[in-house]
C-alpha positions as CSV (number, residue, x, y, z in Angstrom):
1,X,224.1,63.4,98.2
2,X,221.9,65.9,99.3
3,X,218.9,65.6,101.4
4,X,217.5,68.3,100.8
5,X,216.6,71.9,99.1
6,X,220.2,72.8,97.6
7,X,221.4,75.8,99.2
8,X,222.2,78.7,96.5
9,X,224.7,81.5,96.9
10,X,222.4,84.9,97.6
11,X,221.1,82.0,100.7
12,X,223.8,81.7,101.8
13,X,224.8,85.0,102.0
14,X,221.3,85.8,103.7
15,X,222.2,82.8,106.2
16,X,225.5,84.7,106.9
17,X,224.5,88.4,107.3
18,X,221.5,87.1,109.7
19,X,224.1,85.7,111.9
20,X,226.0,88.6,111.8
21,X,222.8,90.6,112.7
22,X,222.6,88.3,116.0
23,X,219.0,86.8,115.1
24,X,218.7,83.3,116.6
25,X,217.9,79.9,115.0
26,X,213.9,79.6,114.8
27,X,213.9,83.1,113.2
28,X,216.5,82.8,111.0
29,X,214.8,79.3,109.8
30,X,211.5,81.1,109.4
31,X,213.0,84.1,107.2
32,X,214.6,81.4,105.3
33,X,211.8,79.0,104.9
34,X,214.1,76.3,106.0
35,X,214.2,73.1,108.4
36,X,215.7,74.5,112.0
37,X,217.8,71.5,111.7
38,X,219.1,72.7,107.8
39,X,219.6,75.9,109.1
40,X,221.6,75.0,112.1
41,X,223.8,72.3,110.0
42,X,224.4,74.7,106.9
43,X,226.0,77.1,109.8
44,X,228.0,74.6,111.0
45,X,229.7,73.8,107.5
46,X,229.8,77.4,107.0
47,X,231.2,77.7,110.2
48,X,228.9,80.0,111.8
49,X,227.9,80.4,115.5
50,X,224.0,80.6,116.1
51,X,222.2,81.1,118.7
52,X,219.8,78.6,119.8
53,X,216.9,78.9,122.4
54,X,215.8,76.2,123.5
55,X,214.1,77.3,126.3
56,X,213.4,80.3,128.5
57,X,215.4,78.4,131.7
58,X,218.4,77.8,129.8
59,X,221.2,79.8,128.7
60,X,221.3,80.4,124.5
61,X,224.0,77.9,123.5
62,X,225.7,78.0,119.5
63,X,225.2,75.4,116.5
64,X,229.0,74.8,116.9
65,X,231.5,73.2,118.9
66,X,234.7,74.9,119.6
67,X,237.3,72.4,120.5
68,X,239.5,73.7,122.8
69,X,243.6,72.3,122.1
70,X,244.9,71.4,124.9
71,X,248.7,72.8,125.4
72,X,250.4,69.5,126.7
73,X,249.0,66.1,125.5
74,X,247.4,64.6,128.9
75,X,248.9,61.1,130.0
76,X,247.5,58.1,129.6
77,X,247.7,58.2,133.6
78,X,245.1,60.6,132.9
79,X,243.1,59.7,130.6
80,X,243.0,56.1,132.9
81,X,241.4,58.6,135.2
82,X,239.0,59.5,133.3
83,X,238.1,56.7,132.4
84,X,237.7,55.2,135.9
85,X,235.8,58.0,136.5
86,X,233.5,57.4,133.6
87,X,232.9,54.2,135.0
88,X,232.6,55.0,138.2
89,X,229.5,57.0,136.8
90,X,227.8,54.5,135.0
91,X,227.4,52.1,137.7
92,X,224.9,54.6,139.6
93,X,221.1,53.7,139.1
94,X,219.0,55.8,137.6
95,X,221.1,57.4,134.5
96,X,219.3,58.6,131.7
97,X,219.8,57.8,128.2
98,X,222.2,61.3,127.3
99,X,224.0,60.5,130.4
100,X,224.6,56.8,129.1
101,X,225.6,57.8,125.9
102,X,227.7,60.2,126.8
103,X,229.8,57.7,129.2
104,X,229.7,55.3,126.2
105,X,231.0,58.2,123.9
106,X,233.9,59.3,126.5
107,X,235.3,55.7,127.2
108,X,235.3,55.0,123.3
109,X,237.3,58.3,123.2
110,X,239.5,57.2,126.3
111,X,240.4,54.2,124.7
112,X,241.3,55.7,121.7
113,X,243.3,58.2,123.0
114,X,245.4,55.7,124.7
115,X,246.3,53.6,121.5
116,X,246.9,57.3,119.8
117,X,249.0,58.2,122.9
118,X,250.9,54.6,122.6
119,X,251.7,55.1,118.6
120,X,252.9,58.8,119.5
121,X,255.2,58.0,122.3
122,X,256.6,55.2,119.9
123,X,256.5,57.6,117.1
124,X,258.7,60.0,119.0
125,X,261.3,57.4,120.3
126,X,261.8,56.3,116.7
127,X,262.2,60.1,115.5
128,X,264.7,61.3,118.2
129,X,266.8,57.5,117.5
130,X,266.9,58.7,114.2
131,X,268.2,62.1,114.7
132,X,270.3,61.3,117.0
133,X,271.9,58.9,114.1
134,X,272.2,61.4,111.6
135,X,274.1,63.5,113.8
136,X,276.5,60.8,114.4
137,X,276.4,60.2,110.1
138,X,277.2,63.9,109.5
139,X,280.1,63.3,112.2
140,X,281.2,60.3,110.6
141,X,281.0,62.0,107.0
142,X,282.9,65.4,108.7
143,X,285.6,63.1,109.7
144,X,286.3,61.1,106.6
145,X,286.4,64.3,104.5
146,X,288.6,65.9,107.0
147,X,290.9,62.6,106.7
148,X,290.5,62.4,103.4
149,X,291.9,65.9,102.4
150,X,294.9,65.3,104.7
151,X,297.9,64.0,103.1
152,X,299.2,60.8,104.9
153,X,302.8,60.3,106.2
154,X,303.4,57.7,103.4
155,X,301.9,60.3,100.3
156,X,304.5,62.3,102.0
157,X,308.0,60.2,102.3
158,X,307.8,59.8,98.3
159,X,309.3,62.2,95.7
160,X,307.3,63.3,93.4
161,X,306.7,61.6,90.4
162,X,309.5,62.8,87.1
C-alpha cells in the first residue's frame, strides 16, 4: 500500500530524464513537487542514481547502493575476522549511534554468512557425491549393455533351434 501521491507515467518519465540531465535531489524534488525522501526512493525502485548534497564538506553521494560481487566467496576464517574486528570496535567508549548500528548490522550479517557458508559447503559435498555416483551409474549401465549384447559361451555351444 502506498503512502503516498501515486506516481503516474509522464512523472516518471520527468523523474528519469532529470536524472539523465545530472540535476541533484532537492531540485529534482522541487520541480516535482515531491517529498526529497519520495523522490530519492522512487529512483531507487526505478533504479536510478541521484545525486545527493548533503553538504558543502562532503562529497555528492547516489540514492543507490551498488553491491559489489565478490569473485571468490570469503571463508568463514574471514568472515570470523571480521567479526572480531567488529567487536573489537564496539568495545571502544565513545561510539555514536550510526557507528553502533552499524557494528550491530555487520555482526548480524557475519553471522549469517557463516550459516549460509555452512549450508553451501554441505550443499556442494552433497552435489559432487552425487555426480560422482552418476558417473559410476552410467558406467555400471555402459557395462551391462555392453554384456548384455554379447553372446555368452553357453548361447554359443548350442545348435540352433530346427
Amino acid at each position: 500500500m502506498t503512502k503516498g501521491k501515486p506516481w503516474t507515467p509522464d512523472e516518471e518519465t520527468k523523474l528519469k530524464d532529470l536524472v539523465q540531465a545530472g540535476e541533484n535531489l532537492d531540485k529534482i524534488a522541487a520541480k516535482l513537487g515531491r517529498r526529497r525522501e519520495a523522490v530519492a526512493m522512487k529512483a531507487t525502485r526505478l533504479g536510478l542514481q541521484v545525486v545527493v548534497v548533503t553538504s558543502k564538506e562532503k562529497k555528492p553521494t547516489t540514492t543507490s547502493l551498488t553491491v559489489q560481487l565478490p569473485q571468490e566467496l570469503p571463508s568463514q576464517e574471514e568472515a570470523l575476522k571480521m567479526l572480531a574486528g567488529a567487536f573489537k570496535t564496539a568495545t571502544k567508549p565513545g561510539l555514536t549511534r550510526v557507528e553502533v548500528h552499524r557494528l550491530k548490522v555487520l555482526s548480524t550479517i557475519a553471522r549469517a554468512y557463516d550459516l549460509l557458508l555452512a549450508n553451501y559447503v554441505r550443499y556442494r559435498e552433497i552435489e559432487t557425491r552425487l555426480t560422482e555416483l552418476e558417473q559410476k551409474y552410467a558406467q555400471l549401465t555402459q557395462k551391462t549393455q555392453n554384456n548384455a549384447s554379447k553372446p555368452n559361451n553357453a548361447q554359443m555351444a548350442q545348435p540352433p533351434a530346427q
